[in-house]
C-alpha positions as CSV (number, residue, x, y, z in Angstrom):
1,X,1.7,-8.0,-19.1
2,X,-1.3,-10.4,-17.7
3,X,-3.7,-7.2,-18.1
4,X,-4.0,-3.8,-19.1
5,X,-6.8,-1.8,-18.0
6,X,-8.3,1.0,-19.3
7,X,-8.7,3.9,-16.6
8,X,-9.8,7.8,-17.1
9,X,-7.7,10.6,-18.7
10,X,-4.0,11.6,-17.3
11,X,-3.5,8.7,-14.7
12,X,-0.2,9.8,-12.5
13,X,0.0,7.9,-9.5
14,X,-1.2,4.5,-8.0
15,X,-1.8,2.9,-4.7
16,X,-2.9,-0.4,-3.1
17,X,-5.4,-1.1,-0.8
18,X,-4.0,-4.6,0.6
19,X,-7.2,-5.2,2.9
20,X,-9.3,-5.4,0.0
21,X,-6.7,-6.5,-2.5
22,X,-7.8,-3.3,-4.9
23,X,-5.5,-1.0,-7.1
24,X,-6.5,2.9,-7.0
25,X,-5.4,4.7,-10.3
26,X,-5.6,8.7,-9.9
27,X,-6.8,10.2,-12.9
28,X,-5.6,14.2,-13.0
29,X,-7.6,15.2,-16.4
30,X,-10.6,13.4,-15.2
31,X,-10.5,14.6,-11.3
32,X,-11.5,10.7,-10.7
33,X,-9.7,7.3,-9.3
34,X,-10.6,4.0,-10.9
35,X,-10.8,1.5,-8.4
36,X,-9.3,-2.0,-10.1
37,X,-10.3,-5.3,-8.5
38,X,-6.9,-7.3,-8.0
39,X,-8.1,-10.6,-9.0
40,X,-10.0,-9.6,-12.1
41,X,-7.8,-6.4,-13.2
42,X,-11.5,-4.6,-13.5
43,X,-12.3,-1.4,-12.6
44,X,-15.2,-1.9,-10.2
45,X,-16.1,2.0,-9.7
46,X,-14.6,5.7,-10.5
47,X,-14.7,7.6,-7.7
48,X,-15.1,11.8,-8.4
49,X,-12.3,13.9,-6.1
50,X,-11.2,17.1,-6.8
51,X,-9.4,19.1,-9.6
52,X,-6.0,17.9,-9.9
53,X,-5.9,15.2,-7.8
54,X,-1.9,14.1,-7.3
55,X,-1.0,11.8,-4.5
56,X,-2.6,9.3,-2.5
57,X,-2.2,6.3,0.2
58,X,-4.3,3.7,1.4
59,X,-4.7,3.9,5.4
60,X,-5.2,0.1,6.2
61,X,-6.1,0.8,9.9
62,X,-9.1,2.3,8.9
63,X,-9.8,1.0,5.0
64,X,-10.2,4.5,4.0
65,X,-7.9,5.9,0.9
66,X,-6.5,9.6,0.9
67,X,-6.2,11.8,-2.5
68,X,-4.6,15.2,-2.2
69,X,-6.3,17.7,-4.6
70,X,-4.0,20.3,-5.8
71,X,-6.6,23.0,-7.4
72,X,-9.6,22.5,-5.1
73,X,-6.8,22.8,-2.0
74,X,-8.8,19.9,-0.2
75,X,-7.8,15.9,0.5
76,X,-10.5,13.7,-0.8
77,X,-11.1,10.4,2.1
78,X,-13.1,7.6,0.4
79,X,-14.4,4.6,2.4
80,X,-12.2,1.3,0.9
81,X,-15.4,-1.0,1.5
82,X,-18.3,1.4,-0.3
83,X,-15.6,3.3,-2.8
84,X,-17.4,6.5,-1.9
85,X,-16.3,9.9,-0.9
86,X,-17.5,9.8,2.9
87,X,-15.0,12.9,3.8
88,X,-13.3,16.6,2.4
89,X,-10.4,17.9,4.4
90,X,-9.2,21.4,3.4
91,X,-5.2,21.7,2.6
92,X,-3.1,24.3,1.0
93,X,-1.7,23.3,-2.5
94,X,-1.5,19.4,-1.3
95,X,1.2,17.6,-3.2
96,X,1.9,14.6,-0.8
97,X,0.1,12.7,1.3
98,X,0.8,9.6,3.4
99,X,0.1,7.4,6.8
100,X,1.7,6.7,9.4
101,X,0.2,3.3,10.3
102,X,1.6,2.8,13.4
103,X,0.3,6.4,15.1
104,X,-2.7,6.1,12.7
105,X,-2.2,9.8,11.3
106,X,-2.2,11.4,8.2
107,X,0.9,13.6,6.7
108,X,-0.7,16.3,4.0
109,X,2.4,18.4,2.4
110,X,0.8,22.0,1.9
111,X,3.5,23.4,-0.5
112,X,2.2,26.8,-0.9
113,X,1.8,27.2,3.0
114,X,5.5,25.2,3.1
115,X,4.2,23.2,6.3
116,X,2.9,20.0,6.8
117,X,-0.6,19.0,8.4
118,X,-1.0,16.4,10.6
119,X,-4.0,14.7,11.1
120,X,-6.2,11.9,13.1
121,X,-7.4,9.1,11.1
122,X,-9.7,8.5,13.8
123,X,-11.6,11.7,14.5
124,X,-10.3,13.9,10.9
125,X,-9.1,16.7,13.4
126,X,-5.8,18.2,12.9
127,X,-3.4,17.5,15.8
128,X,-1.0,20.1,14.7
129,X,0.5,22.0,11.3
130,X,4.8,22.0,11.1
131,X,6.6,24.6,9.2
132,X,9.0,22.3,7.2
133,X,10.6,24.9,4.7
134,X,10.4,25.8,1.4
135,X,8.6,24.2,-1.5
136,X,7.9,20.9,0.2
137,X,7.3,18.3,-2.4
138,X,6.7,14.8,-0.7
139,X,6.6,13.4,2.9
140,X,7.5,10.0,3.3
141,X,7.2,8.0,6.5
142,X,9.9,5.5,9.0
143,X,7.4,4.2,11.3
144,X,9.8,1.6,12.9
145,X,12.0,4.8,13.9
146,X,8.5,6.8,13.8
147,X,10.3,9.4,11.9
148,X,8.8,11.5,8.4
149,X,10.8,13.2,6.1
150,X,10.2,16.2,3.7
151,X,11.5,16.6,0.9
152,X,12.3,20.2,-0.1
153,X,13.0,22.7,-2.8
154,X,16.4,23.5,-1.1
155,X,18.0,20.3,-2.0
156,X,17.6,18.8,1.4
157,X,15.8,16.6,3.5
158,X,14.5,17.4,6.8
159,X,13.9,14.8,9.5
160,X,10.9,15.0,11.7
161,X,10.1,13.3,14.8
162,X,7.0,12.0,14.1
163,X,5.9,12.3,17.7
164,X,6.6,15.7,18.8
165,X,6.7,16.9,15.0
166,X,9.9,18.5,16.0
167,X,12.7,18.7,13.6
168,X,15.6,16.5,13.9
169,X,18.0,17.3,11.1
170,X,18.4,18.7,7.8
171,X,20.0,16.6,5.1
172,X,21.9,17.6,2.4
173,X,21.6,15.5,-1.2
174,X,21.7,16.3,-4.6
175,X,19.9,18.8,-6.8
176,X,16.5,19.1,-7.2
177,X,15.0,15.7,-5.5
178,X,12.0,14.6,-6.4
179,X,11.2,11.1,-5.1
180,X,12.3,9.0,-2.1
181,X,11.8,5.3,-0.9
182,X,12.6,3.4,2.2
183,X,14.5,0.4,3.0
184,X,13.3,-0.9,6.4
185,X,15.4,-3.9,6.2
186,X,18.7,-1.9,6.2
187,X,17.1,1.4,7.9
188,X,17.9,3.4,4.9
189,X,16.1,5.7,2.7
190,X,17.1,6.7,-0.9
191,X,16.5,9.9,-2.8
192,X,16.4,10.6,-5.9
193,X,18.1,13.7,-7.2
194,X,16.8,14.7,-11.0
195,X,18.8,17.1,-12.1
196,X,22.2,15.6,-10.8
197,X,20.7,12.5,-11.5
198,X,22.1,10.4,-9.0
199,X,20.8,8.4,-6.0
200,X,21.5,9.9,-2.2
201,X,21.8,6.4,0.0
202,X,20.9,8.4,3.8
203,X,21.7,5.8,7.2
204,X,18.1,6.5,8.8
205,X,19.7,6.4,12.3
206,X,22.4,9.0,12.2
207,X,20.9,10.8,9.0
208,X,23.7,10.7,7.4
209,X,24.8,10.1,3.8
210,X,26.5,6.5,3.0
211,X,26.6,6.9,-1.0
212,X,25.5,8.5,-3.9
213,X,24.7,5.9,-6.9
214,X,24.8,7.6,-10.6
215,X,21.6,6.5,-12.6
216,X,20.2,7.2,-16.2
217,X,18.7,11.0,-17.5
218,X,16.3,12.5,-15.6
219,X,15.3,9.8,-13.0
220,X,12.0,10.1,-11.1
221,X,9.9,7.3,-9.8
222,X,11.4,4.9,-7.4
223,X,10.5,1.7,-5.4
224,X,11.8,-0.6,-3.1
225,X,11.7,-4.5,-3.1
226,X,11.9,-6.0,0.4
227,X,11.8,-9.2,-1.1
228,X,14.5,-9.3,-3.2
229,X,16.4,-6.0,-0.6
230,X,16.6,-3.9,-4.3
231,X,16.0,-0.5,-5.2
232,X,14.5,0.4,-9.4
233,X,14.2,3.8,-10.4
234,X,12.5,4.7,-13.4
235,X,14.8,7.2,-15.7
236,X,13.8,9.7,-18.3
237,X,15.9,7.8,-21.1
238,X,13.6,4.9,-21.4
239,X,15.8,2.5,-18.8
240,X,14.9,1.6,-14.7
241,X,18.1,1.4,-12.7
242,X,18.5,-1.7,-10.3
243,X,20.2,-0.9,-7.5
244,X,21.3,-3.7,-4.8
245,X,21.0,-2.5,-1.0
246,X,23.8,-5.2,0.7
């Protein structure tokens, strides 16, 4: 590695604000984010959120960065320019959030309420709250087919248009997903199923499923390289699996 930075206690997920070329780190122990400059690997500030902070996304419309707070039930907005909490939107058990960047609105996963809470980057004010089914773990967003997806505890995904936040259809994979990625290139998104662990390979169009790729024990995080059209996922036995997409 070039660097390795030091951050605060329990860091579990990461983000990147690409306007201001800066890395956010969530810290759960210490209920902070460390902001890391992306040309000196320094953190430049330690922002305080709430108790158990989990997920985040960077909305690059707006510069602002989102961190869903678990305990506290809230979603933390900081401003990317001052690195300072400027906002506190109240959730229900929020385990995922993300942005839709091309309707400018926020997706917060409320697991214990089993919905989803959609929200105006612009104004803050939510435009409307979907029941998505139970024990929603993680939203992730198509904007070129404006669709978002939910991942839920019934081994399915379910398909929402993202502009009538009706549902479109439910998707079958394997057991127990956890994680999921999207290939805009190919119009495909992956999910990764941990217990079965294997990789569900869904055609975003007609939602339904093309393959499903074996990978190593207990697989979880997963990303997607448009550059070189590849898939990694990050496996509990100490391996990443590469996956080619064509």
């Amino acid at each position: 590695p070039i660097a390795t930075v030091p951050v605060g206690r329990g860091p579990a997920s990461l983000d990147v604000n690409t306007v201001m070329n800066r890395i956010y780190a969530v810290n759960v122990v210490d209920r902070t984010v460390s902001v890391i400059d992306g040309d000196t690997n320094l953190v430049i500030a330690t922002v305080p959120v709430g108790a158990k902070p989990q997920s985040i996304i960077t909305n690059v419309n707006m510069n602002r960065v989102y961190v869903s707070n678990v305990v506290d039930e809230t979603v933390s907005v900081i401003d990317g320019e001052t690195n300072v909490v400027i906002d506190t939107l109240p959730a229900s058990t929020p385990v995922s959030v993300n942005v839709n960047s091309n309707l400018n609105r926020l997706y917060v996963v409320n697991q214990a309420a089993e919905t989803v809470t959609v929200i105006d980057c612009v104004t803050q004010e939510t435009i409307d709250v979907v029941p998505v089914g139970p024990r929603p773990r993680l939203v992730r967003i198509n904007a070129p087919m404006n669709r978002f997806y939910i991942l839920t505890g019934s081994d399915s995904i379910v398909v929402f248009d993202a502009l009538t936040h009706e549902p479109l259809e439910r998707v079958a994979v394997g057991k127990t997903p956890v994680v999921a990625s999207t290939n805009t290139l190919m119009n495909r998104y992956y999910v990764v199923n941990n217990v079965d662990e294997t990789v569900s390979v869904i055609d975003a169009s007609t939602h339904r499923s093309l393959a499903t790729i074996p990978v190593g024990r207990g697989p979880g995080p997963v990303v997607f390289n448009s550059l070189m059209n590849r898939i990694y996922v990050v496996n509990g036995d100490d391996t990443v699996s590469v996956i080619q997409c064509a």
